[in-house]
VEXNU-346653 format. One line per field, with one value per residue (C-alpha): x, y, z; residue number from 1. Coordinates in steps of 0.001 Angstrom, whole numbers, padded with zeros to 6 digits, always signed. Each point is the difference from the previous one (the first is absolute). Layout:
N
px = [X,...]
py = [Y,...]
pz = [Z,...]
num = [NUM,...]
END
This chain:
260
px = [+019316,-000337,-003066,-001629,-003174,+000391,+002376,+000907,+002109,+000219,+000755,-000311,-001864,-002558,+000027,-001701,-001418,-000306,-001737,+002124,-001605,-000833,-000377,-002936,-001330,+001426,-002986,+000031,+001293,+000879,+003908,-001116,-001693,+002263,+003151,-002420,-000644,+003476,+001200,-002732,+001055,+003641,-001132,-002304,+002969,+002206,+000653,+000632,-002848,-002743,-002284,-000626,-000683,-001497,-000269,-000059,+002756,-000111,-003078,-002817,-000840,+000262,-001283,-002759,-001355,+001180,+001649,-002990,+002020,+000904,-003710,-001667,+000043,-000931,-002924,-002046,+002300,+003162,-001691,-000996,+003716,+000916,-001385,+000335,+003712,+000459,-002159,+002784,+002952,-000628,-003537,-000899,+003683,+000680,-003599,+001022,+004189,+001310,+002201,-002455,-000221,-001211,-000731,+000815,-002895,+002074,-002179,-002285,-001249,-002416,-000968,+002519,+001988,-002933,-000299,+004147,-000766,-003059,+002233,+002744,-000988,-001038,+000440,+001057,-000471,+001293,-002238,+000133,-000835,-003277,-001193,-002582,-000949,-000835,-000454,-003390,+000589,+002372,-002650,+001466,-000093,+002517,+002409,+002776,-002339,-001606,-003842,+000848,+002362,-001704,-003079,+002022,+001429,-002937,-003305,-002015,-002110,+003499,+001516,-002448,-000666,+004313,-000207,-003220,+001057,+003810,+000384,+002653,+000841,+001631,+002597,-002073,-003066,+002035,+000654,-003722,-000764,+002685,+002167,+002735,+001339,+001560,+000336,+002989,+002535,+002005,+002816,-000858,-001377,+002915,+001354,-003656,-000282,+003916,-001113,-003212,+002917,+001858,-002465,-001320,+003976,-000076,-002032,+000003,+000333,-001298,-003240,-000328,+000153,-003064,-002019,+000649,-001452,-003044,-001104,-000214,-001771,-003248,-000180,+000340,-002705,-000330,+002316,-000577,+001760,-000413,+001471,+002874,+000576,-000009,+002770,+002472,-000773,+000990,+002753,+001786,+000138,+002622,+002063,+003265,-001441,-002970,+002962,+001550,-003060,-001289,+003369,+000729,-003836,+000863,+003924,-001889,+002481,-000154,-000313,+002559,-001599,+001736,-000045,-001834]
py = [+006285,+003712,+001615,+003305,-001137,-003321,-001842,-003762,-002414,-004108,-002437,-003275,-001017,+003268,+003262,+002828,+003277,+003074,+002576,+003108,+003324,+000830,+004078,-001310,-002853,-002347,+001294,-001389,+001833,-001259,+000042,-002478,-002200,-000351,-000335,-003072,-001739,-000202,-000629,-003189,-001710,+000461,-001921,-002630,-001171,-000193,-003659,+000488,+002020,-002028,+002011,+004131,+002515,+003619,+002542,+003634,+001863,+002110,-000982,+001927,-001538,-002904,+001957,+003096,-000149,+001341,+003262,+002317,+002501,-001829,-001055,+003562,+001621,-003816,+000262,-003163,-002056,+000856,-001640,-002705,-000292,+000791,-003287,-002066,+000635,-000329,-003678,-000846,+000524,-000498,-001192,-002878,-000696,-000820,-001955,-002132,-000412,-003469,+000985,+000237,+003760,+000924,+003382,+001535,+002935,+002173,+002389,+001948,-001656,+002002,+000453,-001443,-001046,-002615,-001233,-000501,-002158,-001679,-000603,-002091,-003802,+000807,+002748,+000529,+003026,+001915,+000547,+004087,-000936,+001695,-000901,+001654,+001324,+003238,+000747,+000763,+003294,+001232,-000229,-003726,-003405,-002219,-000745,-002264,-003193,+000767,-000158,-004140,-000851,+001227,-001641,-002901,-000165,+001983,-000884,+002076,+001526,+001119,+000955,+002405,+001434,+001168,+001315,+002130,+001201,+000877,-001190,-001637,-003447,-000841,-002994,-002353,+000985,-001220,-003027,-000814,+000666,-002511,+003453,-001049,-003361,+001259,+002612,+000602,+003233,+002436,-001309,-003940,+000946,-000688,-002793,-002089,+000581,-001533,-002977,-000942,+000805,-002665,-002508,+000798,-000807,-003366,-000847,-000233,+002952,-002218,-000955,+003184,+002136,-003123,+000984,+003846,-000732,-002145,+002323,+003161,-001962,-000117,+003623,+000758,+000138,-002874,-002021,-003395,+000072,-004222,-000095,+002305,-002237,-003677,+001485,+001525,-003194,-002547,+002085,+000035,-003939,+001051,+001931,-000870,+002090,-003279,-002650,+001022,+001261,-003501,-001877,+002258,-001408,-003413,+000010,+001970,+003000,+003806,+000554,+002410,+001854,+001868,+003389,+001771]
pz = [-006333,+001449,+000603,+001017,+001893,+001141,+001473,-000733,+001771,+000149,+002994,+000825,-003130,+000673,-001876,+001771,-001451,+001618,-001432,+000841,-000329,+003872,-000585,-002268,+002329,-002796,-002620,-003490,-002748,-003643,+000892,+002956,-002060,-002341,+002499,+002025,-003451,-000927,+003674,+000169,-003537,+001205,+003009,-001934,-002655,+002909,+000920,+003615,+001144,+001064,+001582,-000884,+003199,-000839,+002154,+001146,+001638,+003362,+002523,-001595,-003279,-002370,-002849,+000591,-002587,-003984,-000486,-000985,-001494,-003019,-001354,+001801,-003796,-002168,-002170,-000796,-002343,+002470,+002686,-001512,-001291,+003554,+001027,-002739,+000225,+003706,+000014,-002728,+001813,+003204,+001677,-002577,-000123,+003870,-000169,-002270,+000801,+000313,+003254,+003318,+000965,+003270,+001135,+003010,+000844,+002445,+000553,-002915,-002295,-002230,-003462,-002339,+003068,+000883,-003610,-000114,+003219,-000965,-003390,+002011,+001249,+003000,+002708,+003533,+001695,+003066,+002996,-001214,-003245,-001638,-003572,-002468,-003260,+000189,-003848,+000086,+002211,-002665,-002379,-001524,+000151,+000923,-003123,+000527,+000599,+003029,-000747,-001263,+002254,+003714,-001059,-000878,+003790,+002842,-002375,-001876,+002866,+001844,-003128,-001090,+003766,-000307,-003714,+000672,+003557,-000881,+003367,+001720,+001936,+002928,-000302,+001986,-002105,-003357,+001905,+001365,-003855,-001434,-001755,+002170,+001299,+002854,+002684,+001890,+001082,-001928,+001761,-001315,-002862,-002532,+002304,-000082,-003991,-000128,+002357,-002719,-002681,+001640,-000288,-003546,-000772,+001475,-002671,-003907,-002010,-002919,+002066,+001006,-003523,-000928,+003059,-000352,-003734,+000766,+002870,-002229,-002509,+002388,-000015,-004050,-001758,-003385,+001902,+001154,+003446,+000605,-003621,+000908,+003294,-002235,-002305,+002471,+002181,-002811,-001014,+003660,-000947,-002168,+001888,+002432,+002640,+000174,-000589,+003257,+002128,-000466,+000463,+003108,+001388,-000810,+001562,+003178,-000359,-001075,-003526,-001255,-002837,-002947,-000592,-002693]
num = [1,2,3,4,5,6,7,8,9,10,11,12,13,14,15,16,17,18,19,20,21,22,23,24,25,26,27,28,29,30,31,32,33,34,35,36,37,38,39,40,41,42,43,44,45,46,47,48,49,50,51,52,53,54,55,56,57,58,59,60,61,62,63,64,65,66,67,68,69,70,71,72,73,74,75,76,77,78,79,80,81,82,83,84,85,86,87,88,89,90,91,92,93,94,95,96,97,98,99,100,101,102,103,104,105,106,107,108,109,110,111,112,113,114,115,116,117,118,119,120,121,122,123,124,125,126,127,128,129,130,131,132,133,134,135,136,137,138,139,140,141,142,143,144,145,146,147,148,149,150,151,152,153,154,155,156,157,158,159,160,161,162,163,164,165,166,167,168,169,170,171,172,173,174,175,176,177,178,179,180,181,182,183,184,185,186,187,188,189,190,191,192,193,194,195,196,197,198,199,200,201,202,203,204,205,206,207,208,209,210,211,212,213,214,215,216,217,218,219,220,221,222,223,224,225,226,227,228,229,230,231,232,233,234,235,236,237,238,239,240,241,242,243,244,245,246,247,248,249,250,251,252,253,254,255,256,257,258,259,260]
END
C-alpha cells in the first residue's frame, strides 16, 4: 500500500514504520492515525512479519506530540470523540496486537507521541531522546491512554509528578524509571531494536500471541489475569508450534517454528 505520512517497508521477517511528516516533527493528525492503523493490520495478517518496528523519521522526533491544529476549535463532545476514536484505531489497537511491536523513541517523544510509544510492547530510546506529556500546559489532559498506561509503567508517584509538571525526560531518566528498556545511539538505534527483533523471531509466534494476551490481562480491569494465563497456557498444548518446540528439546536441536 501507498501512503501520505508514513512509510512502511518489510525485511527479514521485520516490518518497520516510519512515521513520515518531518516539517511537522512527525505530530499526529487524524490522516496519520488512520494511515498507521491500516499500515499495522496490513503488517499483523501478514504471515511473514514477525516482529513490528515504529518509528520517527529525520533525527529530531519520534512523534512531538498531536497536531494541535485539528482539535484547537473541539467543544466537549468532539474531544471526547477525539479520543475515543483515536484509542480505537490506534493506541488500544497496538496494545493489544498479536505481532510484538517495539518502538524506537528517536528523539521527541511528547504528548500523543509518548502514549503511541507507551502503546507498543516495549520501548527503546536514543541517547537524544526526551519524553513527556505536556497536556496539562495546553489546558488538557492526556487523551490517547496516557494517564493509565504511565502509571501502569513509572508508578503512580512518577506518573503524576510528569502529567502535573508538563515536563520532560531525559532518555536515561525513562530508563532509571522502567519507560524504556534500553538506551543506546541514534546511529544503533534501529540496528539494536532489529537485533531483539531477531531474537523474539527465534521463537514461537503462537507462544508469543498467548503471552502478549495474558500480560495485558493484568492490567484490565474485571479481568482475571492468572485465569487469562491457564487458558492460553493449556491451549499452546494444542498447537504445532508446542509439538516441535518440545521435540526440538528432546532431539537437542533448534526448533524450527511455523509462521503465523
Amino acid at each position: 500500500m501507498s501512503y501520505e505520512n508514513i512509510l512502511s517497508k518489510r525485511n527479514d521477517g521485520i516490518t518497520t514504520i516510519t512515521i513520515n511528516r518531518p516539517n511537522k516533527l512527525n505530530a499526529l493528525n487524524k490522516a496519520t492515525i488512520n494511515e498507521l492503523n491500516q499500515a499495522f493490520k496490513v503488517a499483523d495478517k501478514d504471515k511473514n512479519t514477525k516482529v513490528i518496528i515504529i518509528t520517527g523519521s529525520g533525527e529530531k522526533a519520534f512523534v512531538a506530540g498531536a497536531d494541535i491544529s485539528e482539535f484547537a476549535h473541539f467543544d466537549v463532545e468532539d474531544g471526547g470523540k477525539l479520543a475515543a476514536k483515536g484509542q480505537e484505531l490506534l493506541f488500544d489497537y497496538i496494545e493489544n496486537l498479536s505481532t510484538p511491536v517495539i518502538a524506537a523513541v528517536n528523539g521527541f517523544a511528547l504528548g500523543g507521541g509518548l502514549e503511541l510509544a507507551m502503546a507498543c510492547h516495549f520501548r527503546i530510546a536514543s541517547d537524544n531522546a526526551k519524553m513527556g506529556l505536556p497536556e496539562t500546559s495546553l489546558g488538557v489532559i492526556p487523551g490517547y491512554g496516557g494517564t493509565q498506561r504511565l502509571p501502569q509503567l513509572v508508578g503512580k508517584g512518577r506518573a503524576m509528578e510528569m502529567v502535573m509538571t508538563a515536563g520532560m525526560i531525559e532518555a536515561e531518566t525513562a530508563k532509571a524509571y522502567g519507560l524504556v528498556n534500553h538506551v543506546t545511539t541514534q546511529d544503533e538505534l534501529i540496528p539494536l531494536c532489529e537485533k531483539i527483533a531477531g531474537k523474539i523471531m527465534r521463537n514461537s509466534t503462537v507462544a508469543i500471541k498467548g503471552a502478549i494476551k495474558a500480560i495485558n490481562a493484568n492490567y484490565k480491569d474485571g479481568v482475571d489475569g492468572y485465569k487469562v494465563e491457564i487458558k492460553q497456557f493449556g491451549k499452546c498444548f494444542g498447537t504445532d508450534d508446542f509439538t516441535e518446540g518440545t521435540t526440538a528439546f528432546l532431539e537437542k536441536r533448534k526448533a524450527e517454528f511455523p509462521g503465523k
